[in-house]
C-alpha positions as CSV (number, residue, x, y, z in Angstrom):
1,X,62.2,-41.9,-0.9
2,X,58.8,-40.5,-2.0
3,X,58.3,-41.8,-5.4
4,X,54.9,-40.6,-6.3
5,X,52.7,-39.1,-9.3
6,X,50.2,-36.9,-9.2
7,X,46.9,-37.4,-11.1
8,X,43.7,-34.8,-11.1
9,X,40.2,-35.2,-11.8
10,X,36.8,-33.4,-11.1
11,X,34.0,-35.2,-9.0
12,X,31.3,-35.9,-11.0
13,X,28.3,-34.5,-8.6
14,X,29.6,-31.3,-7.8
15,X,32.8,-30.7,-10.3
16,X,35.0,-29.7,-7.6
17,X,39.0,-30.8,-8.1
18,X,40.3,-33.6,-7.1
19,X,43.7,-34.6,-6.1
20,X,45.3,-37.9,-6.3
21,X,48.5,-39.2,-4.7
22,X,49.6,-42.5,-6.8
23,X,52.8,-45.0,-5.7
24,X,54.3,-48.0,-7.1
25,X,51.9,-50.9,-5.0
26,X,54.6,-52.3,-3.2
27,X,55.5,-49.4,-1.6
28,X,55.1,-49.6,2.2
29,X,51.7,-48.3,3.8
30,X,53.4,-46.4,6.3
31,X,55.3,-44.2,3.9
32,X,52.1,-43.8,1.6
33,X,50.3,-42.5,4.6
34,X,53.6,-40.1,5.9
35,X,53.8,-38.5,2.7
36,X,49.9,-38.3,1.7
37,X,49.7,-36.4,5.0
38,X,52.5,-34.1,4.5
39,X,51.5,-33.2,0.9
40,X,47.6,-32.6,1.9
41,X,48.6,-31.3,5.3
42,X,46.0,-33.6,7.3
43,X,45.8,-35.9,9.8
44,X,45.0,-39.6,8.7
45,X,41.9,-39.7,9.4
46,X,40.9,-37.7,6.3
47,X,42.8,-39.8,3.7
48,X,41.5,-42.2,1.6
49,X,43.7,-45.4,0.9
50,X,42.3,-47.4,-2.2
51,X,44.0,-49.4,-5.3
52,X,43.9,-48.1,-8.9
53,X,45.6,-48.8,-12.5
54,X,47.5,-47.1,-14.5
55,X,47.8,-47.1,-18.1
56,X,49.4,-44.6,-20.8
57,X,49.5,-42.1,-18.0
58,X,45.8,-42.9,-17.3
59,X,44.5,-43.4,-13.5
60,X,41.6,-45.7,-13.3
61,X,39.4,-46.3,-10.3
62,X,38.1,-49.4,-11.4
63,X,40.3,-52.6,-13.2
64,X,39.2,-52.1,-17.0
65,X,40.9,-55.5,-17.7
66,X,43.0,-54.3,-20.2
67,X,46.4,-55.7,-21.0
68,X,49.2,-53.3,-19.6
69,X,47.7,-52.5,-16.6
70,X,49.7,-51.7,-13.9
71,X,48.8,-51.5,-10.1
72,X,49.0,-48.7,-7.8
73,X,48.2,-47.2,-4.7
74,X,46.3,-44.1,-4.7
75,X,45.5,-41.8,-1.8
76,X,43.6,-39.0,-1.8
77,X,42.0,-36.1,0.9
78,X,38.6,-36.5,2.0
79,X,36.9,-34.4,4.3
């Protein structure tokens, strides 16, 4: 079962894309981290694991403290 969205975004220093992996946060770590490889094609030492929210199809980074927010987890390549 690999329920997952994904999000894109540019870094801000060098505008290069970015790709982000997002799940429902109570889905196992071991499942986020098989399918983050598989999609990305890396070994896991270059993903990223963090938390995020999501709102009107919106990723955030950081909590904005708005109501609706919902929690995710978000994986994404790094090098």
């Amino acid at each position: 079962m690999n329920d997952f969205d994904i999000y894109e975004g540019r870094t801000a220093k060098q505008n290069r894309k970015k790709t982000y992996l997002v799940f429902p946060f109570e889905t196992d770590i071991k499942e986020v981290v098989t399918t983050a490889k598989r999609h990305f094609r890396c070994t896991a030492g270059h993903l990223n694991l963090m938390m995020g929210w999501v709102m009107n199809d919106e990723l955030y980074l950081e909590n904005p403290h708005k109501r609706g927010m919902k929690l995710v987890a978000i994986a994404t390549y790094i090098f």
